[in-house]
C-alpha positions in Angstrom: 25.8 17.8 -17.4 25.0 16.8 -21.2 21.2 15.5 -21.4 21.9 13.8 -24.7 22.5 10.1 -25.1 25.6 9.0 -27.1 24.3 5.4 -27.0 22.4 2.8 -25.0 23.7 -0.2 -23.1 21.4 -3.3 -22.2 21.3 -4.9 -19.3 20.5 -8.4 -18.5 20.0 -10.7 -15.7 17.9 -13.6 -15.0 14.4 -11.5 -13.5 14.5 -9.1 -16.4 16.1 -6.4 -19.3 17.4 -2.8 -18.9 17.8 -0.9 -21.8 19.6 2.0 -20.6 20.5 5.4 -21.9 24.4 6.7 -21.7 26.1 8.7 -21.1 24.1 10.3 -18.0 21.1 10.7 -20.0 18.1 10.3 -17.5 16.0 7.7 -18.2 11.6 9.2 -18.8 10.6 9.5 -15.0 7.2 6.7 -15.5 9.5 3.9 -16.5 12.1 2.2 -14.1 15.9 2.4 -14.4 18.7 0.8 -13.0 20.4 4.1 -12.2 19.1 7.9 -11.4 20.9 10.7 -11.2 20.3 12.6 -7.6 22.2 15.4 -7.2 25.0 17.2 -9.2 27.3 19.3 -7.4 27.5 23.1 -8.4 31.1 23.7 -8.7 32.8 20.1 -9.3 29.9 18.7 -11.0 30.7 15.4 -9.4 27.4 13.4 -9.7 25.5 11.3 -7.0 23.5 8.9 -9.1 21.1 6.3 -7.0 20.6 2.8 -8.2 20.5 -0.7 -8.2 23.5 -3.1 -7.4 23.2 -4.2 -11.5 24.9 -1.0 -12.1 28.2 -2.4 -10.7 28.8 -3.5 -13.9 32.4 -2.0 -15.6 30.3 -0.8 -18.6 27.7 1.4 -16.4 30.4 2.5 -14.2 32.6 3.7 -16.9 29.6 5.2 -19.1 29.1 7.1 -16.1 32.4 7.8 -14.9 31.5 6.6 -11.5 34.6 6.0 -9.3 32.9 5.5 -5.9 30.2 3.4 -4.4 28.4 3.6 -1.3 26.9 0.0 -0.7 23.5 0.1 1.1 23.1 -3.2 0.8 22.1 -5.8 4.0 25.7 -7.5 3.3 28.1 -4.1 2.0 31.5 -4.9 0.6 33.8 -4.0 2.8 35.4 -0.4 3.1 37.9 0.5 0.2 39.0 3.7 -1.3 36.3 3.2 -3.9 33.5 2.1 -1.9 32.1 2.9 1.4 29.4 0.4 3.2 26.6 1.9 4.8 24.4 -0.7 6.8 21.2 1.1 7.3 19.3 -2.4 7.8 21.0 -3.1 11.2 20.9 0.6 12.2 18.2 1.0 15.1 17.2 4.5 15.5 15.5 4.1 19.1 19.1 2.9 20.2 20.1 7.3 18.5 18.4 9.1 21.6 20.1 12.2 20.9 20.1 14.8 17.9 24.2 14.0 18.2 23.6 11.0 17.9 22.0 10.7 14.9 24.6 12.7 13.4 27.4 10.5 14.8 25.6 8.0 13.0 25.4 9.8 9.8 28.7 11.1 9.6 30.8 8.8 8.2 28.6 8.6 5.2 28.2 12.6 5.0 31.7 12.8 5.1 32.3 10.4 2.9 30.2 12.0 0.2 31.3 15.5 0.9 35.4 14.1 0.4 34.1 12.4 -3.2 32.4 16.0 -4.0 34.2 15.9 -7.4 33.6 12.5 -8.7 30.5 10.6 -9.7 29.3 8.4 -6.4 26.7 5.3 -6.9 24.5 4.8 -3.7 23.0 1.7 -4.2 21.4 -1.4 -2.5 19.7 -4.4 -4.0 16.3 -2.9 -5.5 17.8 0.9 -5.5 14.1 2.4 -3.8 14.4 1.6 0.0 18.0 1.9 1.6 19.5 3.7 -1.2 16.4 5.9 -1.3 16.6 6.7 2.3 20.6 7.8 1.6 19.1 10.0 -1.4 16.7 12.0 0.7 19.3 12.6 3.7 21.5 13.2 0.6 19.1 16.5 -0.7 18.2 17.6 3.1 22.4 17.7 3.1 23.0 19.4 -0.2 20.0 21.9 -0.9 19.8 23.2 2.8 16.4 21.8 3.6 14.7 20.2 6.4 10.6 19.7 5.1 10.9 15.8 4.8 7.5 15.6 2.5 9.6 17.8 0.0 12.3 16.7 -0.2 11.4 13.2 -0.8 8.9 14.7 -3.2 11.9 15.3 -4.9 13.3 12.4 -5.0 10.0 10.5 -6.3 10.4 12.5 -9.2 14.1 11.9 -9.6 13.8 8.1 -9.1 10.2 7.2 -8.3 10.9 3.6 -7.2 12.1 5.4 -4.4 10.8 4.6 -0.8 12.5 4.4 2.6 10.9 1.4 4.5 10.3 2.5 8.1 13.6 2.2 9.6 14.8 4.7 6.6 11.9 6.8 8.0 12.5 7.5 11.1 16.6 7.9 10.2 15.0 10.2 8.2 12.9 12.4 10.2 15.3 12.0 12.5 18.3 14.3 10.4 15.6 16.6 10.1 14.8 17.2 14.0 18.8 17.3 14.5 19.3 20.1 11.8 16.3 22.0 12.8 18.3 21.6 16.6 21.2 23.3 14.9 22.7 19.8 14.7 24.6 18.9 11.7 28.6 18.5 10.7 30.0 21.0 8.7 29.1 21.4 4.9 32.7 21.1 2.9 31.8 23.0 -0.5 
């Protein structure tokens, strides 16, 4: 993945300005960005980038060469080739008893991510830190094998530190981990 930046492109909206680097050239971790990239597959090196639903612009998108969107947000767009909607704000995890359950829940989202393992995903919601950043640390439990919650979204802090799962996030969260520690989880397509 090239680290240097061929240009950068400003955003503007009514609360404030972005002035941000491109082509996928992350942004110094103490400031905040729009868009961060998460995790960068090893073979395909299809991008997941987490952010904020200003990058849904057609300049961000094609600076980044992002062709799919998973929309986090309370109110997703509906389901399309390009985008999948992931409603974690209605989800209620004391309604998932079960390890299997939670997985069920998951799985459409894992799957969805593991099909688009070649392209550059955006996993966004309004502010880009709660929802999305709940999908981010699932995301790296997923992708680097690991199940210790406190490092993993260590990692993500670092990656993106406007990043934190409110309390339903959480407990989804926690959650994967008990289920994967069970031997729960769906099968890894590499």
């Amino acid at each position: 993945m090239p680290k240097s930046s061929v240009g950068r492109l400003t955003l503007s909206n009514s609360f404030t300005d972005f002035n941000l680097p491109f082509p996928q050239s992350p942004p110094p971790p103490d400031i905040f960005s729009p868009l961060s990239p998460l995790y960068t597959h090893p073979l395909t090196t299809g991008t997941i980038y987490i952010g904020t639903s200003l990058c849904l612009t057609p300049p961000i998108l094609s600076a980044y060469k992002i062709t799919k969107t998973v929309d986090c947000s309370k109110t997703p767009s509906p389901k399309s080739k390009t985008n999948f909607p992931f409603d974690l704000s209605s989800s209620n995890p004391q309604k998932l008893k079960t390890d299997a359950q939670i997985i069920e829940f998951l799985a459409p989202l894992l799957q969805f991510l593991d099909e688009c393992r070649s392209e550059n995903v955006l996993v966004h919601c309004l502010s880009g830190s709660q929802r999305s950043g709940t999908v981010a640390i699932i995301c790296l439990m997923r992708y680097l094998g690991l199940n210790d919650v406190e490092e993993v979204s260590k990692t993500v802090k670092n990656l993106r530190p406007v990043c934190e799962p409110n309390s339903t996030g959480w407990e989804i969260i926690k959650r994967f981990a008990k289920a994967r520690e069970n031997g729960e989880d769906l099968e890894l397509n590499l």
